[in-house]
N, C-alpha and C positions, 0 to 999 in steps of 0.2 A: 702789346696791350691785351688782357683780359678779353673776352667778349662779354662777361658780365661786371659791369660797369657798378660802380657804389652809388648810390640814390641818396637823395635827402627824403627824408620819411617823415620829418616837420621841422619846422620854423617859427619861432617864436621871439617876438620883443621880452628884453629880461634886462632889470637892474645892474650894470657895474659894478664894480668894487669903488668906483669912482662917483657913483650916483648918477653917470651916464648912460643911457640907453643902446646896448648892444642886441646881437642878435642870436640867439644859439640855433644852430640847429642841431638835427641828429639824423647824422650819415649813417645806412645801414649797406654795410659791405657782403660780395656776391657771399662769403663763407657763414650770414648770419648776425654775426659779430658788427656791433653797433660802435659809434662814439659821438660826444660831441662836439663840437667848434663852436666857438666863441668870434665874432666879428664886433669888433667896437663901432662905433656911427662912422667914421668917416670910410673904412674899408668896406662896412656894408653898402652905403652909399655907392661908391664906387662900383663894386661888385653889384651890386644890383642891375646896375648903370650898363653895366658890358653887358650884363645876361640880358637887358631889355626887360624887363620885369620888375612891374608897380608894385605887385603887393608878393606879402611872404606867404599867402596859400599857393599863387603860382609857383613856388619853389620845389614842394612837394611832389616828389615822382620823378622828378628830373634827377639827373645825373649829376652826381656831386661837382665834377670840373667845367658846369657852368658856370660858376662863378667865379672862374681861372682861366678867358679864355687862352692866354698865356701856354694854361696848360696843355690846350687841345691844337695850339699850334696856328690858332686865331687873332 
């Protein structure tokens, strides 16, 4: 793995296509290069849930595969 890890660089509540309440944030990767992810209610939910993390300013700054701890082997 990397030692420069992909960050979320913000988190924000955003309309659906469904008129449900999702989440985007925007992942900025070690090379610069940005994107962003889309999480519906119930996977943010979720994902919040693992990361331990009430609000979506706590998301900022962290490492993108908090919210996967699946992915850190967690």
């Amino acid at each position: 793995m990397s030692e420069r890890v992909a960050t979320i660089e913000a988190a924000e509540v955003s309309a659906g296509h469904d008129g449900r309440a999702e989440i985007v944030l925007v992942v900025r990767y070690a090379n610069g290069a940005s994107a962003r992810v889309r999480l519906d209610e119930e996977a943010a939910a979720l994902a919040l849930d693992a990361a331990g993390v009430a609000k979506l300013d706590d998301l900022v700054g962290r490492p993108w595969d908090i919210l996967a701890p699946s992915a850190r082997g967690g």
